[in-house]
C-alpha positions as CSV (number, residue, x, y, z in Angstrom):
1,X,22.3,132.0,2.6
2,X,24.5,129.6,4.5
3,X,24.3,127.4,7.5
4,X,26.8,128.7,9.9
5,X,27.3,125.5,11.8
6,X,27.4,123.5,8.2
7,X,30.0,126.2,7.6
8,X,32.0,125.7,10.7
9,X,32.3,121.7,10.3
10,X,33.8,122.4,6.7
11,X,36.2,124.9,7.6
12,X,37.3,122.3,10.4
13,X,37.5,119.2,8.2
14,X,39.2,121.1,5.8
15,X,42.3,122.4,8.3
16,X,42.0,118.3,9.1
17,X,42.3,117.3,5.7
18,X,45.4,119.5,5.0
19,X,47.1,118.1,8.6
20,X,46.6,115.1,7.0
21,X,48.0,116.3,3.7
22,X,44.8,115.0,2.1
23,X,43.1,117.1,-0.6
24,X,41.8,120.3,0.8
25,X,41.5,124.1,-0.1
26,X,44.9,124.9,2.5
27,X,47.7,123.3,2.3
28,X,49.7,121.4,5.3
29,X,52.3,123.9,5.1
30,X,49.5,126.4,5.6
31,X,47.6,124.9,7.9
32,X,50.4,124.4,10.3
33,X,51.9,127.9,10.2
34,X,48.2,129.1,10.9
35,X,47.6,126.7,13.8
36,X,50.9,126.0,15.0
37,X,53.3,128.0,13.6
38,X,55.0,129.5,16.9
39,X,54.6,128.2,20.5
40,X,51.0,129.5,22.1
41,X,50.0,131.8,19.8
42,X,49.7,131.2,15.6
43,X,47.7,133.4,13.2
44,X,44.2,133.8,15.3
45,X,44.4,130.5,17.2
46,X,46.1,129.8,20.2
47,X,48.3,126.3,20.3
48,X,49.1,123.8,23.2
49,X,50.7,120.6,24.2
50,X,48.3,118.9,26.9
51,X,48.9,115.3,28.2
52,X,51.1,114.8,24.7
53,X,48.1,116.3,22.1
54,X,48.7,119.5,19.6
55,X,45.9,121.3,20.3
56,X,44.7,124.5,18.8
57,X,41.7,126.2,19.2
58,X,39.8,129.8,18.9
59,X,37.6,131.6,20.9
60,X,35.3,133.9,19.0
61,X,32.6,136.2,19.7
62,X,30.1,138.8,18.8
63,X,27.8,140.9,20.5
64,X,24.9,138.1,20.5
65,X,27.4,134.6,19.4
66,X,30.2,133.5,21.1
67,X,32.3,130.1,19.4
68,X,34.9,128.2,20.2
69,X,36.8,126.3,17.7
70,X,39.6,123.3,18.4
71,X,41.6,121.3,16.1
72,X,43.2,117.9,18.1
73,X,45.6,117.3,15.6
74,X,46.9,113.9,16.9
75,X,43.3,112.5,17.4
76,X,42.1,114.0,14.6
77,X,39.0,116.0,15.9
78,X,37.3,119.3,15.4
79,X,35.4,120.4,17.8
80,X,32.6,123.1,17.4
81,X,30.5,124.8,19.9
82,X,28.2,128.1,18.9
83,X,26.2,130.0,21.8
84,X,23.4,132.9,21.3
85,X,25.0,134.5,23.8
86,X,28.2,137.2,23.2
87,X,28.1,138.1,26.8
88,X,30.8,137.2,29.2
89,X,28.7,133.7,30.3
90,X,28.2,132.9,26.9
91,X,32.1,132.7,26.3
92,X,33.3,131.0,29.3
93,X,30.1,128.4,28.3
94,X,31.5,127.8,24.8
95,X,34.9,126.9,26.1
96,X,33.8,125.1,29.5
97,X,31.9,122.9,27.1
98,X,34.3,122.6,24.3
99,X,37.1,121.3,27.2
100,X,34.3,118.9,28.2
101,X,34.0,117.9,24.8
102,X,37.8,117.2,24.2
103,X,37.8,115.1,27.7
104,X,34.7,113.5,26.2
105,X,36.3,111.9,23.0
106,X,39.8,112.2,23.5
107,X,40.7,108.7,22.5
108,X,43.5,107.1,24.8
């Protein structure tokens, strides 16, 4: 059985890898029509510019997870945050935290 987290940093450095047309199981064409393939919204993810970063990220949940999920593409970081929670709370912590997160290590 897997590890989900071990799981969820693979399937982000692997959309990394293909932004960076490095070897990966997706390909950069691929990778940028799922992520950023129209303005806001792409297949699952939703896509922004803020203070001049491509940003896309998900927001999942389940009745006892929630997750949220964001690719930086310009800084080149995946950020992962996982909650035993699929409640309302759990989901606005997920993303609070993940946004805290970005702020965190967002390289100037």
């Amino acid at each position: 059985m897997g590890n989900p987290i071990i799981d969820f940093i693979k399937f982000a450095q692997d959309h990394l890898k293909a932004l960076e047309n490095k070897t990966s199981i997706l390909s950069n064409q691929s990778v940028n029509q799922l992520l950023f393939g129209y303005p806001f919204f792409a297949v699952g993810w939703q896509n922004e510019k803020l203070n001049g970063l491509e940003i896309a990220y998900s927001l999942g949940k389940g009745a006892l997870f929630s997750s949220y999920v964001e690719i930086n593409r310009n800084q080149k970081i995946g950020i992962i945050v996982l909650c035993n929670s699929g409640a309302a709370n759990g989901r606005s912590v997920v993303r609070n935290f993940g946004r805290m997160l970005r702020e965190f290590y967002v390289v100037d």
